[in-house]
C-alpha distance (Angstrom), angle and dihedral (degrees) to the residues before:
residue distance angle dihedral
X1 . . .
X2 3.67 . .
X3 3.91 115.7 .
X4 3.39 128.3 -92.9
X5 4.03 110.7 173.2
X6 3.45 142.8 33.3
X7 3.71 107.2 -133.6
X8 3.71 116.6 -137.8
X9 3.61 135.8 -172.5
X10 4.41 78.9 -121.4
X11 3.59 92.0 45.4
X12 3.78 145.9 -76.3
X13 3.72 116.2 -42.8
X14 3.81 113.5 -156.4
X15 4.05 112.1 -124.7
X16 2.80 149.0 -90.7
X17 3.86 94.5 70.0
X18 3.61 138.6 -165.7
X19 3.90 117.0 -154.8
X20 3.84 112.3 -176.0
X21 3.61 122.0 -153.6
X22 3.96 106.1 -94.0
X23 3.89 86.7 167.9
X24 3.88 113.5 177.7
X25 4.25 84.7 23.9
X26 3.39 101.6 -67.5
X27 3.57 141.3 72.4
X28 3.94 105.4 -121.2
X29 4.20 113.4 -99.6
X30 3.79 93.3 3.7
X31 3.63 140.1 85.0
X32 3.83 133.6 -142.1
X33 3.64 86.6 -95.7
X34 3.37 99.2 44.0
X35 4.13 83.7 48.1
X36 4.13 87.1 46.3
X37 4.19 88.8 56.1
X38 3.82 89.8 50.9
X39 4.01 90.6 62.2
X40 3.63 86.0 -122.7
X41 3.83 109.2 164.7
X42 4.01 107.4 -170.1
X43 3.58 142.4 9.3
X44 3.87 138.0 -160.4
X45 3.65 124.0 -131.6
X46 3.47 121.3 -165.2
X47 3.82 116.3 -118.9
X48 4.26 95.7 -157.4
X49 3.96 90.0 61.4
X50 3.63 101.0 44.7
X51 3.32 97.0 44.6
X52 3.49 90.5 66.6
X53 3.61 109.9 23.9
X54 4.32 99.4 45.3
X55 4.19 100.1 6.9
X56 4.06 132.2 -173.7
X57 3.87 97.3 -49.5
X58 3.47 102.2 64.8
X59 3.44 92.1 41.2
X60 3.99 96.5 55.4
X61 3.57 94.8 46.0
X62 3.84 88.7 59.6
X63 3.33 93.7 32.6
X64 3.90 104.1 -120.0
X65 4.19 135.1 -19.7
X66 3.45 99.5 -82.3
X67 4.16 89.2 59.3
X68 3.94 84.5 42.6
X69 3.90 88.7 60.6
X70 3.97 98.9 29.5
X71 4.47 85.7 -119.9
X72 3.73 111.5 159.4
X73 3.90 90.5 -173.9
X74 3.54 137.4 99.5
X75 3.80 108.7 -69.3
X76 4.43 128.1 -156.8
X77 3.92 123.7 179.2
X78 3.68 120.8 -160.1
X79 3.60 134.1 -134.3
X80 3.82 97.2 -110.9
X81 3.23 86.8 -136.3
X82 4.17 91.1 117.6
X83 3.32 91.2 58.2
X84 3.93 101.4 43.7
X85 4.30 96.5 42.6
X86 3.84 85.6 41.2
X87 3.97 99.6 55.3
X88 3.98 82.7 40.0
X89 3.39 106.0 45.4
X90 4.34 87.4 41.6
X91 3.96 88.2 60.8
X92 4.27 81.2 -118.2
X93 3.95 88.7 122.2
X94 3.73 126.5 21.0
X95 3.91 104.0 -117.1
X96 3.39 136.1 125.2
X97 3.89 129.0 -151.9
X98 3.55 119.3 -131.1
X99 3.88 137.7 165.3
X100 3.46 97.6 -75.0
X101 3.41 98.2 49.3
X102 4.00 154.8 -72.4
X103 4.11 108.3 -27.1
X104 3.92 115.5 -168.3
X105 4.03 135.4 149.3
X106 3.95 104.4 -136.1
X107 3.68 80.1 -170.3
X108 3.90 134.9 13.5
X109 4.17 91.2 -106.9
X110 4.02 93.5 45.5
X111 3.59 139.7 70.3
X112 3.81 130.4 -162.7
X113 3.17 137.8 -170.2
X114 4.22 127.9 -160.4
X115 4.47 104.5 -166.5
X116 3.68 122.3 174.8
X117 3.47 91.0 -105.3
X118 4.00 95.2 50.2
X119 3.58 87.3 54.9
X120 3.83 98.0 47.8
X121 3.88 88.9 33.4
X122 4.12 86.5 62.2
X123 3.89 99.9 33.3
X124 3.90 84.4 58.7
X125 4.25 87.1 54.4
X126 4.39 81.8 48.7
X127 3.75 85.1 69.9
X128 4.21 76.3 -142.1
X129 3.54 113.3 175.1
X130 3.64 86.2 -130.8
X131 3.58 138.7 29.6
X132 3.79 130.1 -150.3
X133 3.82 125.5 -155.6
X134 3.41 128.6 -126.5
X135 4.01 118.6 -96.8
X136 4.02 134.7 176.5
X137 3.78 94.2 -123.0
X138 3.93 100.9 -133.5
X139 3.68 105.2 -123.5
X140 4.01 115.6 -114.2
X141 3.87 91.5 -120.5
X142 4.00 95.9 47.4
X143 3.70 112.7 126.4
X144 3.95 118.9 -134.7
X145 3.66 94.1 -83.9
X146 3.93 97.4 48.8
X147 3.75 85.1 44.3
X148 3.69 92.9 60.1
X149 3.40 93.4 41.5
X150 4.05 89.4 66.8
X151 3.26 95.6 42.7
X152 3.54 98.1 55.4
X153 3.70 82.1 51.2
X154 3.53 89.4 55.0
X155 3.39 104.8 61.0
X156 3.73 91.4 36.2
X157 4.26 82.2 57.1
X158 4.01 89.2 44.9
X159 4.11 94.3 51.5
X160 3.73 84.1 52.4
X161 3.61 101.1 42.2
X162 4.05 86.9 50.9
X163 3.85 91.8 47.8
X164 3.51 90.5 55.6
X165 3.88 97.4 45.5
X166 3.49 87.3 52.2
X167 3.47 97.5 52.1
X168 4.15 94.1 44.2
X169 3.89 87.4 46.2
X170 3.92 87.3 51.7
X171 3.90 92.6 48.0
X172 3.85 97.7 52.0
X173 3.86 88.5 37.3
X174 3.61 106.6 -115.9
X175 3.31 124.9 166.9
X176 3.84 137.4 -149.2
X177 3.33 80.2 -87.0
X178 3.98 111.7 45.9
X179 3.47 89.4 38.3
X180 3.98 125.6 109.1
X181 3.84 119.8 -118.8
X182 3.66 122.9 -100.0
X183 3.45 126.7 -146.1
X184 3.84 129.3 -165.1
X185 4.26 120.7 -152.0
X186 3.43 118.6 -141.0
X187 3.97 117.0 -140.6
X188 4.18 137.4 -163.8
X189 3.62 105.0 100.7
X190 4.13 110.4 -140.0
X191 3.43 94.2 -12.9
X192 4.18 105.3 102.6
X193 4.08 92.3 -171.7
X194 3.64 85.1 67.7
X195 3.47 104.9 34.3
X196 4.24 87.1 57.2
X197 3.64 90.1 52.6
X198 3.34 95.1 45.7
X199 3.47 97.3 52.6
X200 3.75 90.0 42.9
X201 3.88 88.6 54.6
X202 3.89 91.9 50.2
X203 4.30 95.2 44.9
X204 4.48 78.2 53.4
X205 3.94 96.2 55.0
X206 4.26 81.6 41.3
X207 3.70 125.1 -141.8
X208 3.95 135.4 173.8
X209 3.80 85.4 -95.8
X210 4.06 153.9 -23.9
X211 4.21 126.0 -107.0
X212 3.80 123.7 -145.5
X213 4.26 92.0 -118.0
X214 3.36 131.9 -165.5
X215 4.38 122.6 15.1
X216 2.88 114.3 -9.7
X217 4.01 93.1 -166.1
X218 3.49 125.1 92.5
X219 4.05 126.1 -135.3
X220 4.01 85.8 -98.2
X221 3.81 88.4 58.7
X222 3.94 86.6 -106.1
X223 3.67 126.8 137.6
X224 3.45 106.1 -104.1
X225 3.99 101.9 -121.3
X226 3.97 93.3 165.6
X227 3.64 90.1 65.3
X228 3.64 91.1 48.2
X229 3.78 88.3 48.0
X230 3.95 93.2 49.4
X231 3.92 95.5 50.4
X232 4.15 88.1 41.9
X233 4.04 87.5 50.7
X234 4.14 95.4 54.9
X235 3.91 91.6 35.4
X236 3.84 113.0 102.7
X237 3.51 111.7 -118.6
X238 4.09 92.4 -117.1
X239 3.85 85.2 53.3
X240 4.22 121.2 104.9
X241 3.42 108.5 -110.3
X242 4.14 104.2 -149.7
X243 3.70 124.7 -165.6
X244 3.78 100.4 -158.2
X245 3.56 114.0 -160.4
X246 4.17 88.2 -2.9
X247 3.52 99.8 141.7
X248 4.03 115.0 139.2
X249 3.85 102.5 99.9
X250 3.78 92.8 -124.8
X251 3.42 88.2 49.9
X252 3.67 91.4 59.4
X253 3.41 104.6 43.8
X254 3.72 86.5 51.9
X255 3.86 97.3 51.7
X256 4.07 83.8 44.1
X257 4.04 92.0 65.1
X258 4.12 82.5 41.9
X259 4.01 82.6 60.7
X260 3.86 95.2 -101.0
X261 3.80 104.6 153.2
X262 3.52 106.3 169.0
X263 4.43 128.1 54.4
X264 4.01 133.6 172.7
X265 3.65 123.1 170.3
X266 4.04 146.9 147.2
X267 3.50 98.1 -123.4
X268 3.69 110.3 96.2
X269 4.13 90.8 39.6
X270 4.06 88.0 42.4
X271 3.91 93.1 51.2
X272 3.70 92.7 37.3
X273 3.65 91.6 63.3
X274 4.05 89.9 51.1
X275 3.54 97.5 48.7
X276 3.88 104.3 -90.6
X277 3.55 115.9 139.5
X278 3.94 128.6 -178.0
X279 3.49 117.7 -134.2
X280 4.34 126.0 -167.3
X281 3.96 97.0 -128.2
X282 4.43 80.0 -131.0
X283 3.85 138.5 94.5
X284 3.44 88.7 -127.9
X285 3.76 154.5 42.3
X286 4.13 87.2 -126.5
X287 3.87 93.8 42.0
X288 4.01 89.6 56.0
X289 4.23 104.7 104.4
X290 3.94 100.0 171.4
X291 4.27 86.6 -160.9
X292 3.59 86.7 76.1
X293 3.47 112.1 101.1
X294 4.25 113.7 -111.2
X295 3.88 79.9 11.3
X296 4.11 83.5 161.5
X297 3.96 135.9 31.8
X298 3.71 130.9 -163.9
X299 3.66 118.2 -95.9
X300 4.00 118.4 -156.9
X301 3.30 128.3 -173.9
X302 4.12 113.5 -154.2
X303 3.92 88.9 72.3
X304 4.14 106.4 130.6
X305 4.04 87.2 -134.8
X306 3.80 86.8 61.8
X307 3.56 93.1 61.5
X308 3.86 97.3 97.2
X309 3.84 97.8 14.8
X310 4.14 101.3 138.8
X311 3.86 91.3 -167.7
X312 3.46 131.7 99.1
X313 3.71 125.7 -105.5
X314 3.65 89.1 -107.0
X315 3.48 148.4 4.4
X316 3.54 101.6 -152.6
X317 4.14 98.9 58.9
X318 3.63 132.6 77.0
X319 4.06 95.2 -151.9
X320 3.55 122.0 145.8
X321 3.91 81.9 -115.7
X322 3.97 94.8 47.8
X323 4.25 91.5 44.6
X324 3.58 100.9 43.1
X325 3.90 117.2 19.8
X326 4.51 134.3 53.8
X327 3.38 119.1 -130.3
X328 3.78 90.2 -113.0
X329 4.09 88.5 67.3
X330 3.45 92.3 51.6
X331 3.71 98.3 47.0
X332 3.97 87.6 44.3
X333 4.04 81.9 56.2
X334 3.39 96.6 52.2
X335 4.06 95.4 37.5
X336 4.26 75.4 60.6
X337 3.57 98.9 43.0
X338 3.86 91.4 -128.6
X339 3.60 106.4 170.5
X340 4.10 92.2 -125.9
X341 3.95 86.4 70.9
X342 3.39 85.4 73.1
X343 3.59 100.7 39.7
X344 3.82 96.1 51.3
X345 3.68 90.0 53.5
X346 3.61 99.7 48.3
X347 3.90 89.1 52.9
X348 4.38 84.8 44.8
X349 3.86 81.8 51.3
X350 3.61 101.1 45.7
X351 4.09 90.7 42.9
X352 3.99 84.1 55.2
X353 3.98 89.8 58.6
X354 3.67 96.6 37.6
X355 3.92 87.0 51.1
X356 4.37 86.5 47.5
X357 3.82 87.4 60.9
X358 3.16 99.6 47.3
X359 3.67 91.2 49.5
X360 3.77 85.4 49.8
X361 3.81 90.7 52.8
X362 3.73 92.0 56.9
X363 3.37 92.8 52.8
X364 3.72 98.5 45.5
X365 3.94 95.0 50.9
């Protein structure tokens, strides 16, 4: 039976979902409340940066991150394994990765290392409502033979990472019930052989549900929609389906008819903070069909003709921006660099993907 909610320890949260990236516990130029107004159901928090920057301490003594930042929503931690292969595998930190795990040198006098078990041992302390195993992301520019090497290495990282879940779920006594979702990634870039058998491997070791890992961007600049059609295909149909880093709304409304049920990226925070707005191409919140092609546009604010522009930014979103504020005000606050430019457009932003699933819901049910 395919999936129809996200369970949370604050409730069930009807799917699709959109998680945006609220990386070292909060969701850059907003606050929980701020997040809460946007009807903004679930974050991700990123388990390489808060496991060194805030650590287990903090996090037992308020007894997980969503206490820490007072969030009543829906709550995923990643692997850190992005961040750790990427800085690697960029030349930005000297590391290596190796079978046991990822190697790198945050400094030249000290050495870390990121395991499978690390990263489970420290999403379990997150009190996340789901957990996300750790995968060697296979490089966009691997040949067949380097692809299969991290694949192989993926699984081998995703039959440890489940051991180890199990075993800290046994220890503190949760049930099937208490206990946090886990979600395998599947790996091999372009190559479909791989990704099949690597999503075959994954369903075998059995978890709650699969991500799309590594690019998702072909050599064309495309989206690479076979992919996501070859891990949908070999996924059973009780299975999450978890867009990682799928964040264009296209994109997502795409990998939704594919069976994709679950998204999280930076983009709509990112551009927010730069200016870029999206905009429903409607009049209204009810006349907004997001299977329309070019069903949004870009909006940006440092335009000359918005100068004096009393409307809103648009008429089919009920944003704190979009109810309350022209376009001239917030192009004067960006013209000033006032830090609520970039607030007020992050909430727009988020309201705009919040507003996408619902959309998606409706069309779904």
């Amino acid at each position: 039976m395919t999936k129809k909610f996200f369970k949370s320890k604050n409730g069930n949260i009807s799917l699709p979902i959109f998680f945006p990236d609220a990386t070292r516990a909060v969701v850059r130029s907003i606050d929980t409340s701020d997040l809460e107004e946007t009807k903004t159901q679930g974050i991700l928090v990123n388990t390489f940066h808060l496991w060194q920057e805030l650590g287990g301490d903090v996090l037992k003594k308020f007894g997980g991150i969503g206490k820490f930042m007072d969030f009543k929503g829906g709550i995923i931690s990643d692997s850190g394994g992005f961040q750790v292969m990427s800085v690697i595998k960029s030349g930005n930190v000297k590391g290596k990765i190796t079978d046991e795990g990822a190697v790198f040198h945050p400094t030249k006098k000290t050495k870390k290392i990121l395991t499978p078990e690390k990263s489970i041992e420290f999403q379990i302390k997150l009190e996340s409502d789901m957990v996300v195993v750790l995968d060697d992301f296979t490089d966009p520019k691997s040949n067949y033979d380097e692809a299969k090497v991290s694949v192989e290495r993926t699984i081998s990282w995703a039959r440890r990472s489940k051991d180890e879940f199990l075993k800290i779920c046994d220890r503190k006594g949760l049930g099937k019930n208490e206990r946090p979702y886990i979600l395998g990634v599947t790996q091999g870039g372009k190559y479909q052989d791989l990704r099949e058998y690597c999503t075959k491997e994954l369903v075998k070791i059995g978890f709650d549900g699969l991500g799309y890992g590594g690019w998702p961007i072909d050599e064309k600049g495309d989206f690479d929609f076979e992919s996501a059609k070859t891990i949908a295909n070999n996924t059973p149909e009780d299975y999450f389906l978890y867009g990682l880093g799928v964040g264009k709304p296209e994109e997502i409304v795409k990998c939704n008819e594919l069976g994709f049920n679950v998204f999280d990226c930076v983009l709509p925070t990112r551009d927010a903070r730069h200016g870029r707005l999206y905009v429903y191409d409607a009049i209204s919140m009810e006349e907004i069909d997001v299977h329309n092609p070019n069903f949004y546009k870009f909006y940006s604010p440092d335009k000359e003709r918005y100068f004096k522009d009393d409307s809103p930014v648009s008429d089919a979103c009920d944003c704190l921006l979009c109810k309350r504020y022209s376009k001239a005000y917030l192009a004067h606050l960006f013209r000033i660099g006032d830090f609520t430019a970039g607030r007020l457009a992050t909430i727009h932003n988020l309201r705009f993907y919040s507003i996408l699933m619902e959309k998606l819901r409706l069309t779904n049910s």
